[in-house]
C-alpha positions as CSV (number, residue, x, y, z in Angstrom):
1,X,-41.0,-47.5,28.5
2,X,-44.4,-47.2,29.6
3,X,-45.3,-43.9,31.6
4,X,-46.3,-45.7,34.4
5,X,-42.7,-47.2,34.7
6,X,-41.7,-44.0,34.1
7,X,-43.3,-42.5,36.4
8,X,-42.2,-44.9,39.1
9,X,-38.3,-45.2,38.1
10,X,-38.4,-41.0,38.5
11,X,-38.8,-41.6,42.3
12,X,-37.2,-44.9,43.5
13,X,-33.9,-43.8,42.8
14,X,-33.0,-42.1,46.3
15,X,-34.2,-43.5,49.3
16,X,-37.5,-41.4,50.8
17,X,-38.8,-40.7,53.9
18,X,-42.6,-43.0,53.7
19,X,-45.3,-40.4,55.0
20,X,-48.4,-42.1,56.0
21,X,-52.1,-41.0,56.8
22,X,-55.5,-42.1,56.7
23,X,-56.4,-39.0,55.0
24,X,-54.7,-36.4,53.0
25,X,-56.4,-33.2,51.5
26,X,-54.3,-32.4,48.4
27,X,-56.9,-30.9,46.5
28,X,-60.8,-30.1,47.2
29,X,-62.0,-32.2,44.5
30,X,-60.0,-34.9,45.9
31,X,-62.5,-36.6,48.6
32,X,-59.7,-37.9,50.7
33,X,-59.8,-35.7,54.1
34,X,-62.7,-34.8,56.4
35,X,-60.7,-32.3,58.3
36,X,-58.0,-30.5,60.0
37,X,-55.9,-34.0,60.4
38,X,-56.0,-34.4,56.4
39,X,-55.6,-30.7,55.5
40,X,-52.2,-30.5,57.2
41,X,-51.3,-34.0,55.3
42,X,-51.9,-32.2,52.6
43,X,-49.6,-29.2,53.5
44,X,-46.9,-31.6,54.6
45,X,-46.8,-32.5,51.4
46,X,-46.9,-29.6,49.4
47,X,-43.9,-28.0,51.7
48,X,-41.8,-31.3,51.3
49,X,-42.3,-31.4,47.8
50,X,-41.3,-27.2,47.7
51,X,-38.5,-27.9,49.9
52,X,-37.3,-30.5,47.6
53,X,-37.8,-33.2,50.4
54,X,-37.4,-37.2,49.7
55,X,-40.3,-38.4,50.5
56,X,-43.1,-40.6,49.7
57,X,-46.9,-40.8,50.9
58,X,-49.2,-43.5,51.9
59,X,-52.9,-43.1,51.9
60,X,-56.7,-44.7,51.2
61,X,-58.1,-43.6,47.8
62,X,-61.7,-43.1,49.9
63,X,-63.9,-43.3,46.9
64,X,-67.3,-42.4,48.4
65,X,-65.1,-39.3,50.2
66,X,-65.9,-38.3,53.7
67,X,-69.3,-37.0,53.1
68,X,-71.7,-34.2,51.5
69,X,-73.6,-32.2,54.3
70,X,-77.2,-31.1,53.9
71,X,-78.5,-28.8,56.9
72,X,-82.4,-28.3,56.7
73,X,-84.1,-25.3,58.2
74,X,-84.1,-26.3,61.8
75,X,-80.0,-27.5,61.5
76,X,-80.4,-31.0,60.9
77,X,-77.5,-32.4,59.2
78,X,-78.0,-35.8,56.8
79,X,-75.1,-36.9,55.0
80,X,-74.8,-38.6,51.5
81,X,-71.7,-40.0,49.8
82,X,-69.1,-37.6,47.8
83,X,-68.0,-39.8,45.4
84,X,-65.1,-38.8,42.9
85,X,-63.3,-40.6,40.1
86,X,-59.3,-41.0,41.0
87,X,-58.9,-41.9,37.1
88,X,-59.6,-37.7,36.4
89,X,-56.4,-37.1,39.3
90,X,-54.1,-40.2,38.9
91,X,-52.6,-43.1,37.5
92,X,-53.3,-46.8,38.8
93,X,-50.7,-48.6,38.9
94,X,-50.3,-52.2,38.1
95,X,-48.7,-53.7,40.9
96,X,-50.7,-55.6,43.7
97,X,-50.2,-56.8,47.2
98,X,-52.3,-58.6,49.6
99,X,-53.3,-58.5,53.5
100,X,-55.2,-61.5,55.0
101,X,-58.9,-60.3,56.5
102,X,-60.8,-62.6,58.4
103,X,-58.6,-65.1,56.4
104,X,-59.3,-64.0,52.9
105,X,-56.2,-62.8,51.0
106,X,-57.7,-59.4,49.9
107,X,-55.9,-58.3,47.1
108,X,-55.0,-54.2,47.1
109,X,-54.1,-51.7,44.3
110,X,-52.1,-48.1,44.3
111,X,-53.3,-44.9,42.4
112,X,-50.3,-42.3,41.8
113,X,-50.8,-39.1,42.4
114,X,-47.7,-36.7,42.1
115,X,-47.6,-33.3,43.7
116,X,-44.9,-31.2,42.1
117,X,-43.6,-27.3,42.9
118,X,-42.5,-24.5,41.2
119,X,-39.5,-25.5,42.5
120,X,-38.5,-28.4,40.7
121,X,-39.4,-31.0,44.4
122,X,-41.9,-33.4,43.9
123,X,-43.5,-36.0,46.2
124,X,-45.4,-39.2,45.4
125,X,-48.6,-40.0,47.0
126,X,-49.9,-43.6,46.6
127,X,-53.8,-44.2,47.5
128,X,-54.4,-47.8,48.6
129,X,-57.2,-49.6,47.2
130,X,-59.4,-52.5,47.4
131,X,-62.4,-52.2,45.1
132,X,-61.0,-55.0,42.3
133,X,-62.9,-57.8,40.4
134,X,-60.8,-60.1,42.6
135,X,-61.7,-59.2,45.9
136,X,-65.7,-60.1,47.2
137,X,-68.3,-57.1,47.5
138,X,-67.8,-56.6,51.1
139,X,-63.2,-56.2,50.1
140,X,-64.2,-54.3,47.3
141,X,-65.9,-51.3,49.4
142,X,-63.2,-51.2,52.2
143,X,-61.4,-48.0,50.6
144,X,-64.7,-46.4,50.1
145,X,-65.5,-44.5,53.2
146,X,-63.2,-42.3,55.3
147,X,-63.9,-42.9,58.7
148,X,-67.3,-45.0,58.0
149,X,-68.8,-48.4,59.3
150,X,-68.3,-49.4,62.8
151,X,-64.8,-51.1,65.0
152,X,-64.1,-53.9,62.3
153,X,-64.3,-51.7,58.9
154,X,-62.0,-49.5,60.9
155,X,-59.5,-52.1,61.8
156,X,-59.4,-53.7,58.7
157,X,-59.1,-50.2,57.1
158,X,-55.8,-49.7,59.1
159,X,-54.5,-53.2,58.3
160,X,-55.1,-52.1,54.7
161,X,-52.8,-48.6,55.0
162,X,-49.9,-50.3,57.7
163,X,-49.7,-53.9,56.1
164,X,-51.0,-53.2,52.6
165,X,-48.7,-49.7,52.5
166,X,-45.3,-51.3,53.4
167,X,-46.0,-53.9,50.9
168,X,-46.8,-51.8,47.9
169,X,-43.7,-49.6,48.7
170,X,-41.4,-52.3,48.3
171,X,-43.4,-53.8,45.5
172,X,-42.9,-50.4,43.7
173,X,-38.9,-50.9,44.8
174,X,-39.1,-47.8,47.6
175,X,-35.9,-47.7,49.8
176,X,-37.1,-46.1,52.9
177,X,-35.3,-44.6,55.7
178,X,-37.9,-43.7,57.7
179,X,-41.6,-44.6,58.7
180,X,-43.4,-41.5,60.0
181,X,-47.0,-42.2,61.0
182,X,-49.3,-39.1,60.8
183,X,-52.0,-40.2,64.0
184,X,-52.2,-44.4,65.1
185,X,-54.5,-45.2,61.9
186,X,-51.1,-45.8,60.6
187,X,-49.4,-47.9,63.4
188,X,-49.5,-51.4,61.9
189,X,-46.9,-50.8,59.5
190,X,-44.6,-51.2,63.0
191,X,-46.1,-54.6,62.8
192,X,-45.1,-55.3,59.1
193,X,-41.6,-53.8,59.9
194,X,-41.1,-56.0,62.9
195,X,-41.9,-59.4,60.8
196,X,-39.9,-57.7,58.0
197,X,-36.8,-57.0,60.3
198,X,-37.5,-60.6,62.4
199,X,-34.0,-62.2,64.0
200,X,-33.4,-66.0,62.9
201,X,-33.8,-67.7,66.2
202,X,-30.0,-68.9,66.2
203,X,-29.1,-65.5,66.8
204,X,-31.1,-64.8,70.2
205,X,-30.6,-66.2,73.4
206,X,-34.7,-65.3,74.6
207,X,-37.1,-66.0,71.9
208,X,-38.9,-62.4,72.1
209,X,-35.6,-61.1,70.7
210,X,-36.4,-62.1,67.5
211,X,-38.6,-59.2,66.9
212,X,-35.7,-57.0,66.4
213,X,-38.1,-53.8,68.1
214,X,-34.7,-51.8,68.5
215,X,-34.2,-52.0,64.8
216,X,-37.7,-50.7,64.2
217,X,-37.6,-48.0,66.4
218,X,-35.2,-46.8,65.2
219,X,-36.7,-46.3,61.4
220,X,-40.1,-45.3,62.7
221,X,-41.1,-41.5,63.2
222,X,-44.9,-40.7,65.6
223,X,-46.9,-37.8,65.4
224,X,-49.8,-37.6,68.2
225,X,-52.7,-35.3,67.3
226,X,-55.2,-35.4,70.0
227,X,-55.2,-34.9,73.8
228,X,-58.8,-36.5,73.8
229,X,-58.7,-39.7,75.0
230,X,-61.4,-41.2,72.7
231,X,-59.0,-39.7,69.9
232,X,-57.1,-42.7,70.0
233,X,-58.1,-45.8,68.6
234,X,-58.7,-49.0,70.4
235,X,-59.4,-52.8,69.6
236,X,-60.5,-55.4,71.7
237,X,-57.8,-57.9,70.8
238,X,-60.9,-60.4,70.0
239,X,-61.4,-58.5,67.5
240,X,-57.7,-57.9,66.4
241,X,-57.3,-61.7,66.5
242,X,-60.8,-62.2,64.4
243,X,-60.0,-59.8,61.5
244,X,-55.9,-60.2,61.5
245,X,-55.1,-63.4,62.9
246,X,-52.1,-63.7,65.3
247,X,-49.9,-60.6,64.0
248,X,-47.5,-61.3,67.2
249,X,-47.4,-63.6,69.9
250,X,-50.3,-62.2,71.9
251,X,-48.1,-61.1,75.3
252,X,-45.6,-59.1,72.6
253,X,-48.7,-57.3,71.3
254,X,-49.9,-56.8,74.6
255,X,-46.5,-55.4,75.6
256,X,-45.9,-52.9,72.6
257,X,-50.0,-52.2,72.2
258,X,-51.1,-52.0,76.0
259,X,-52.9,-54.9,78.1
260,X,-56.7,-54.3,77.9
261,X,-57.0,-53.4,74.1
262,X,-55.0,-52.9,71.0
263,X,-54.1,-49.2,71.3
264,X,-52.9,-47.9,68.2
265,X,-51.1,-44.8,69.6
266,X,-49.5,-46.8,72.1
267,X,-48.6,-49.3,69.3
268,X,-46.9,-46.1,67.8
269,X,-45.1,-44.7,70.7
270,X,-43.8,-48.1,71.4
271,X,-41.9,-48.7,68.4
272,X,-41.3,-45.1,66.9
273,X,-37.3,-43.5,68.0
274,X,-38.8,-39.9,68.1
275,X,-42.6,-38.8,69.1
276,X,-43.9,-35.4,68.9
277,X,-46.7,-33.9,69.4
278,X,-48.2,-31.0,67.2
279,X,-48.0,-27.6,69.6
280,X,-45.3,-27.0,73.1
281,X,-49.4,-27.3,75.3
282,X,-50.3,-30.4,73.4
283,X,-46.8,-32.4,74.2
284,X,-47.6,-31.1,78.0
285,X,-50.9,-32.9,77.5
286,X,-49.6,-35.6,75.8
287,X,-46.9,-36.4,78.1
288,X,-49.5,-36.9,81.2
289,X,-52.2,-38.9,79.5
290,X,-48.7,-41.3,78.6
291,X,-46.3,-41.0,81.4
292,X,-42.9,-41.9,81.1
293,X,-42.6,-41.5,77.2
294,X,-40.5,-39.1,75.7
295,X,-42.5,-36.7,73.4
296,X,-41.3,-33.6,71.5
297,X,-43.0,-30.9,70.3
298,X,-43.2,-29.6,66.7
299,X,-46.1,-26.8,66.5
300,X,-48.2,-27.3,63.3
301,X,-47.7,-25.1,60.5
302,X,-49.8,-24.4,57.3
303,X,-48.8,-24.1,53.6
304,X,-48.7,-20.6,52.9
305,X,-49.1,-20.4,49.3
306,X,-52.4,-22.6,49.7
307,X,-53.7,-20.5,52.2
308,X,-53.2,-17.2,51.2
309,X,-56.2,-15.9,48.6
310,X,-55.7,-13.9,45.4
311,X,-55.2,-10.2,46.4
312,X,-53.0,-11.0,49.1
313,X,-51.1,-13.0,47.0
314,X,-50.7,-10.3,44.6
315,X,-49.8,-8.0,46.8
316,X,-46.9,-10.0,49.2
317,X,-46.1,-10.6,45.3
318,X,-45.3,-7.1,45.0
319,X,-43.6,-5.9,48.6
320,X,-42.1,-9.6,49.8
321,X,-40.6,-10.9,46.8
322,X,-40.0,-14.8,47.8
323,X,-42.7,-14.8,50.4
324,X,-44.2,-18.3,49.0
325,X,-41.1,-20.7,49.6
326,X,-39.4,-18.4,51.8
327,X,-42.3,-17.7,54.9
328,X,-39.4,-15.6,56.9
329,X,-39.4,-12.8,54.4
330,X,-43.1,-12.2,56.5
331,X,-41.2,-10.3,58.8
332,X,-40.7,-7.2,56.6
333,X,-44.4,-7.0,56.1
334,X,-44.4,-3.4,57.4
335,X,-42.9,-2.7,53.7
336,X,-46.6,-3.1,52.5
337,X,-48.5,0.3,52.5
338,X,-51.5,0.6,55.3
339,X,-54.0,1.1,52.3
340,X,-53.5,-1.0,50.1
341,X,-53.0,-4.0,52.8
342,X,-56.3,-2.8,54.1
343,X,-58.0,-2.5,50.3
344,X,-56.5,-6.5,49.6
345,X,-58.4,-7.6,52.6
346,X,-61.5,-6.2,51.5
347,X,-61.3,-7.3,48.3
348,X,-61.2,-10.6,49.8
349,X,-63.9,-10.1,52.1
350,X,-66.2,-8.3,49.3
351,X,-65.7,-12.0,47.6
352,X,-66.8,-13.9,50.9
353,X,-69.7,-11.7,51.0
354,X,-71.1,-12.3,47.8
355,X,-70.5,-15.9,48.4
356,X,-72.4,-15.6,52.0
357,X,-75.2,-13.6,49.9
358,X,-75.7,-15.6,47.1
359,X,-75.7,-18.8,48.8
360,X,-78.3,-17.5,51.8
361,X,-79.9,-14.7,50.8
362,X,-79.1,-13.1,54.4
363,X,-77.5,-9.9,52.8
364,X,-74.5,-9.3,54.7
365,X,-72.8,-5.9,54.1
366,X,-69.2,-5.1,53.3
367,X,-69.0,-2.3,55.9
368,X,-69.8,-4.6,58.8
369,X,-67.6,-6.3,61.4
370,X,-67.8,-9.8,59.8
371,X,-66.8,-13.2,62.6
372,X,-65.9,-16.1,61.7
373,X,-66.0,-19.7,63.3
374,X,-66.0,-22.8,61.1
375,X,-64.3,-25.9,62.0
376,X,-65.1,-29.7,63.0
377,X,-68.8,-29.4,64.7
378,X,-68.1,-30.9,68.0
379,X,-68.9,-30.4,71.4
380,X,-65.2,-29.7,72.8
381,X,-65.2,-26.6,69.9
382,X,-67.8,-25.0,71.6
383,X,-69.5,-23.2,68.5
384,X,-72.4,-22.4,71.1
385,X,-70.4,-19.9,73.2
386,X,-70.7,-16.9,71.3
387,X,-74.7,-17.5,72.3
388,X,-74.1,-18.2,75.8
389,X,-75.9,-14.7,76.6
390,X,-78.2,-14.2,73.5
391,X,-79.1,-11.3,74.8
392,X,-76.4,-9.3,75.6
393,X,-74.9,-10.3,72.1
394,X,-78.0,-8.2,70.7
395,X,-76.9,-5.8,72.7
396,X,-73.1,-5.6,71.8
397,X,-73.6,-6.4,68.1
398,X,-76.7,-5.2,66.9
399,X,-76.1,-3.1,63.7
400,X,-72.2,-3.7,64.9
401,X,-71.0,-7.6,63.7
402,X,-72.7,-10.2,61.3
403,X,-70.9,-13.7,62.0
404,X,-70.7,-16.7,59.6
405,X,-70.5,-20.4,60.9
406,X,-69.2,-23.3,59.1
407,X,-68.6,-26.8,60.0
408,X,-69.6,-30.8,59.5
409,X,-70.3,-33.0,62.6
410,X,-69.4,-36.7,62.2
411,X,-72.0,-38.8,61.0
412,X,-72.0,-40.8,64.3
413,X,-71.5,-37.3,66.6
414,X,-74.6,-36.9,68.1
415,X,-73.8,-33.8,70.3
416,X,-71.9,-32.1,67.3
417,X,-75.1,-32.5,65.9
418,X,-77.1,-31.0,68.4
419,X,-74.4,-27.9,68.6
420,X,-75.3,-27.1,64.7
421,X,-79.1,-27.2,65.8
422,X,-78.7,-25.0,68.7
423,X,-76.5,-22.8,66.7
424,X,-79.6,-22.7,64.2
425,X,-82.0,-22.1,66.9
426,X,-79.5,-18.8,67.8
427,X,-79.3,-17.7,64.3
428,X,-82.9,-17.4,63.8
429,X,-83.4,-15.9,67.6
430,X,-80.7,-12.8,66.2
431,X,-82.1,-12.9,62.8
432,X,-83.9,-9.4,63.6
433,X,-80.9,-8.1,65.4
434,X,-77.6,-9.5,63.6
435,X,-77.0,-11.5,60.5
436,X,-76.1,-14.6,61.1
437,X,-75.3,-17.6,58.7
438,X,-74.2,-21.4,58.5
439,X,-73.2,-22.0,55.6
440,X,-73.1,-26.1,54.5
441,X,-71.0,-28.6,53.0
442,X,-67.9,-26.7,54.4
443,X,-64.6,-28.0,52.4
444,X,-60.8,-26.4,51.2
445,X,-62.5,-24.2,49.1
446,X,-64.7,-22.7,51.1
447,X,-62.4,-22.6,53.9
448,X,-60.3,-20.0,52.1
449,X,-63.2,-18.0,51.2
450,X,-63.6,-17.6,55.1
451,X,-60.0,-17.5,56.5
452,X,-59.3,-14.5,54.1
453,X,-62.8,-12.9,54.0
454,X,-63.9,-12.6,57.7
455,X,-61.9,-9.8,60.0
456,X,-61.9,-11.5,63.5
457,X,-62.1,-16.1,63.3
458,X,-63.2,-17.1,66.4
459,X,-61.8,-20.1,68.5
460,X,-63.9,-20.9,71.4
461,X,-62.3,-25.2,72.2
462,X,-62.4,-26.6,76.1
463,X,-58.9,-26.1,77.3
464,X,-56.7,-28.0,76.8
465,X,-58.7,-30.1,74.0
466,X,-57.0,-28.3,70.9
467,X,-54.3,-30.3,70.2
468,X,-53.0,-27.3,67.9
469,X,-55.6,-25.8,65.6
470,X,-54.6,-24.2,62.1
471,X,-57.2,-22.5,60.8
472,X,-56.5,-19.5,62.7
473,X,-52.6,-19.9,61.3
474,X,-54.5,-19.6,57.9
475,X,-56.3,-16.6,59.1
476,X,-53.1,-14.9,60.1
477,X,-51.7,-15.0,56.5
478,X,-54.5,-13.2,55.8
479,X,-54.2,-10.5,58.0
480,X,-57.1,-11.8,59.9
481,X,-57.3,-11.3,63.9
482,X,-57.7,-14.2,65.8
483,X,-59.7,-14.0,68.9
484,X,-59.4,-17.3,70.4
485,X,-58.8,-19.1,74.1
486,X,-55.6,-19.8,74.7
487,X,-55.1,-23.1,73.8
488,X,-52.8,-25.0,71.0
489,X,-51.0,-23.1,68.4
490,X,-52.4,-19.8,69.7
491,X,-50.5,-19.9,73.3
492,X,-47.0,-19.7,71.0
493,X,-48.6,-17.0,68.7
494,X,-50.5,-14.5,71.1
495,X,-49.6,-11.3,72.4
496,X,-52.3,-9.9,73.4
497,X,-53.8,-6.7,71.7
498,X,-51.0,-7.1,69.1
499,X,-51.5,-10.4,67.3
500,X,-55.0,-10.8,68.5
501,X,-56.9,-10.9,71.8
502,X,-57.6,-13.9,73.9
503,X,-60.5,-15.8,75.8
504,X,-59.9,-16.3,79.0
505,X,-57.5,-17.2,81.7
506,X,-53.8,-18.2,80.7
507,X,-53.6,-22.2,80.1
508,X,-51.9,-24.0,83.0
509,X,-53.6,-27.0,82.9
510,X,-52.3,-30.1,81.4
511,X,-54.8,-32.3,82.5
512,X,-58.9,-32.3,80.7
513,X,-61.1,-30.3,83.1
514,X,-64.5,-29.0,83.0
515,X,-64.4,-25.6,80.6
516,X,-65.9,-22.6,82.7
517,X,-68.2,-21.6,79.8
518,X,-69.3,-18.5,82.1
519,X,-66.2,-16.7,82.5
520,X,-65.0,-17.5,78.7
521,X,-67.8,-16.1,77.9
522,X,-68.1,-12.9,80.2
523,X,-64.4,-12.2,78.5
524,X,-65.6,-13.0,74.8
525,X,-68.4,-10.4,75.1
526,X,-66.0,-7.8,77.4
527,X,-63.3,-8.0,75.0
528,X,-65.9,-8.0,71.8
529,X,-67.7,-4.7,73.0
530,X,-65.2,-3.0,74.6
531,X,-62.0,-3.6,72.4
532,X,-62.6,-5.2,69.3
533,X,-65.9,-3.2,68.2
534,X,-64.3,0.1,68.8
535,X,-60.9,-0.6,67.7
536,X,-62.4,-1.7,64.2
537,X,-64.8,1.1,63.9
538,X,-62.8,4.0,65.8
539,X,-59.4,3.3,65.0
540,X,-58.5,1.9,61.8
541,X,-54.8,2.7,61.8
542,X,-54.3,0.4,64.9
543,X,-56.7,-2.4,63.4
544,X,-54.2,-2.6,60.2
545,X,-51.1,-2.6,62.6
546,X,-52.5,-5.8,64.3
547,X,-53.4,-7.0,60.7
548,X,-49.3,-6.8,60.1
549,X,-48.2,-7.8,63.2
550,X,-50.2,-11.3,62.2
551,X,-48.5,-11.5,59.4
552,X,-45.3,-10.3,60.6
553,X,-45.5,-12.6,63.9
554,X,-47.7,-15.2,63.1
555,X,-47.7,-16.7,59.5
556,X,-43.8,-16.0,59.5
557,X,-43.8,-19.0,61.8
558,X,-46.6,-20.7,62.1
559,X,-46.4,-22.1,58.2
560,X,-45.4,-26.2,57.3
561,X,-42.1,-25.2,55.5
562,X,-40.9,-24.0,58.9
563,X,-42.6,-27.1,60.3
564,X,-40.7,-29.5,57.8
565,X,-37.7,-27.9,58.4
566,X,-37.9,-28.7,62.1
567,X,-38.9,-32.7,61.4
568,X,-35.8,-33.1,59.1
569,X,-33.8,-32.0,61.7
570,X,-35.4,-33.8,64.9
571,X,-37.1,-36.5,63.4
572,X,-36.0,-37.4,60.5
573,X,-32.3,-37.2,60.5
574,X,-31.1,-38.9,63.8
């Protein structure tokens, strides 16, 4: 028996739970994420395959990755392709399917990539691709770019992961239970599963009935990640009919994917039994930008082994016994002695440091309150607001704070761009007064480095824009403060002065309204003069109690085993 076969017969035994995103960050060298959206596919899967879960996941290969970010002097970003060879990670496998394109029958291929635990669990993950002798030039390079070319290399790129990935799971000989789509780029396999499930005509009184969408909805699982409306994806059905031909009749798409366009999150809400969104704010937000849908909420989590760097590792190794597939045992962190808790984290920041330093030359200093903020560079983040008052900032943090920025804008995100030059334009104003870095080509790896190594990260998003936000989760593993406004995860995980401090007024919108940049920021420097600067430098002993009470409070919940635990229950067993 070949291993291949092998390999395959090992997981179609049981019937699985089919996971499926555009992009899943399972390991940095991997190029198959760009983001926050990815990262937490990949901790999905690492906690399912921990919690001995049965479940399978669906993906693009993305050969050319998402991209690798050059900044020059002034903060202009350029991009060039990351390109990384799956044959180094994975197995192909030697099964095809196809998906008519602009009517071509474009034939598609699966890599196999197996995440396995400590535990014994292990989930498949399957990466889709196109770039065989068979298929033309133009086929061939569809799987290449996460999140590139324009409306129609998007829409065939979702055909390719809803069609294409439905096909090559019962091609392998999957049995699946449920669908659950991670975001709309996945809501065509709804459309594959209502021609898969299709009533014979005898047995229907209306001829719409023979799309059995009861059937469907029943197997098929929705997770919402954004409460921006140019989040979700739309296609002009011109467009839809152009590249895919007639999927449905046109007034049963129209009904299922919304009248104007082809919206892929209504698609998804339309045919999936349980929705949810990914924080208790963001199904608030969720449920007015779709009245009259029923949406849950299921706060995101983060993997807690992944996200937790070397010395604290070591020493939740030594007080918390179990700590990595059991994130509960958190709560006993007061077990761990003030000093050495305190001596972990700075061996951790010492090591982000001497990252910071060799990489910039800026010399940043151990001793120093270090702030961190690196995420997705995009206007709604707000990485400028620290700057708002340049001057007072000199003021409050001269000799006081040295802050690190991290953080890629979308190739086609003109303003993020323009937030990374002005950010630039602030670091070199303060470059007298306070060290100040952006550090480039920000990916998993360098993510850890920061969530562990800074003291305070920083969250500055327009209310209510952050769906959920988990680098700050990661953070808290680390005994690292948050100081962030109150939006997403952070309004379940605050307590003000205990956890962490907040920006700004309590959330009570639901709706998207103008940010009041001048009172978040008149709180951001209040709070960061008169409370966090003296609290670190005066009173250490209270600075390591909030340091526990993050672990103890925050990553004891706010990890993806909990998070899993809660979509077996809700979502996947019903």
């Amino acid at each position: 028996m070949s291993t291949v076969v092998a390999e395959i017969i090992e997981f179609i035994r049981e019937p699985k739970i089919a996971y499926f995103s555009m992009e899943i960050g399972i390991l940095n060298d991997i190029h198959t994420y760009s983001g926050g959206l990815g990262v937490l596919a990949g901790d999905t899967i690492r906690s399912a395959a921990d919690l001995k879960l049965p479940m399978v996941a669906v993906t693009l290969i993305s050969r050319m990755g998402y991209f690798e970010q050059d900044i020059d002097e002034k903060g202009s970003q350029t991009e060039r392709p990351a390109p990384w060879e799956p044959s180094k990670f994975m197995i192909l496998l030697p099964q095809k399917v196809y998906v008519q394109l602009e009517g071509r029958e474009v034939a598609i291929q699966a890599w196999l990539y197996v995440q396995r635990s400590v535990t014994g669990g292990s989930v498949p993950i399957l990466f889709l691709d196109t770039d065989i002798e068979e298929n033309t030039k133009e086929d061939r390079e569809l799987t290449h770019y996460l999140y590139g070319g324009d409306e129609r290399y998007r829409l065939k790129q979702e055909a390719i992961l809803g069609f294409g990935g439905v096909r090559m799971l019962h091609e392998l000989g999957f049995e699946i239970k449920k669908y659950h789509m991670n975001e709309g780029h996945a809501s065509l396999l709804t459309i594959e599963l209502l021609h898969e499930y299709k009533r014979d005509i005898e047995e229907v009184w209306d001829e719409d009935l023979i799309w059995d969408v009861p059937r469907v909805r029943d197997l098929c699982v929705f997770t919402t990640h954004t409460p921006v409306e140019a989040g979700h994806d739309k296609f002009s059905y011109d467009l839809v009919k152009e590249v895919l031909g007639e999927i449905l009749p046109m007034h049963i798409l129209k009904k299922l994917g919304g009248e104007d366009r082809l919206n892929m999150t209504l698609l998804g809400l339309n045919l999936s039994e349980y929705v949810n969104g990914v924080a208790k704010k963001h199904r608030d937000v969720s449920k007015t930008m779709f009245p009259g849908y029923e949406i849950s909420a299921i706060t995101n989590g983060v993997h807690s082994y992944t996200w937790t760097c070397d010395s604290m590792k070591r020493l939740y190794d030594r007080y918390l016994p179990g700590w990595a597939n059991e994130p509960e045992v958190f709560v006993r962190v007061g077990r761990i002695p003030d000093e050495e808790l305190w001596e972990a984290h700075m061996e951790a920041k010492r090591k982000l440091i001497d990252f910071i330093n060799a990489e910039t030359g800026v010399g940043m200093e151990y001793d120093v309150l270090t702030i961190g903020f690196a995420r997705r560079a995009t206007a709604y983040k707000r990485a400028y607001l620290l700057f708002k008052d340049i001057e007072r900032l000199e003021r409050i943090g001269k000799g006081k704070i040295q802050i690190v920025y991290a953080g890629k804008a979308h190739p086609k995100d003109g303003p993020g761009k323009e937030t990374i030059r002005y950010v630039f334009k602030c670091i070199e104003k303060l470059k007298e007064k306070i060290k100040c870095v952006y550090l480039k080509n920000y990916d998993m790896r360098m993510a850890l480095l920061l969530v562990s190594g800074v003291d305070v990260w920083l969250n500055t998003p327009q209310r209510p824009r952050e769906a959920s936000g988990t680098s700050g989760m990661k953070a808290a593993h680390n005994g690292v403060l948050n100081f962030s406004v109150l939006d997403g995860w952070w309004i379940e995980g605050h307590i003000e002065g205990f956890t962490g401090w907040a920006i700004g007024p309590p959330p009570t919108e639901t709706t998207l309204v103008e940010a009041d940049d001048t009172h978040d920021a008149e709180d951001l420097y209040n709070k960061l003069e008169n409370i966090i600067i003296p609290t670190y430098y005066g009173n250490r002993d209270v600075w390591i109690r909030m340091m526990q009470n993050a672990i103890g409070k925050n990553a004891y919940y706010f990890n993806s085993h909990r998070m899993m635990r809660r979509y077996v229950t809700e979502a996947y067993i019903r």
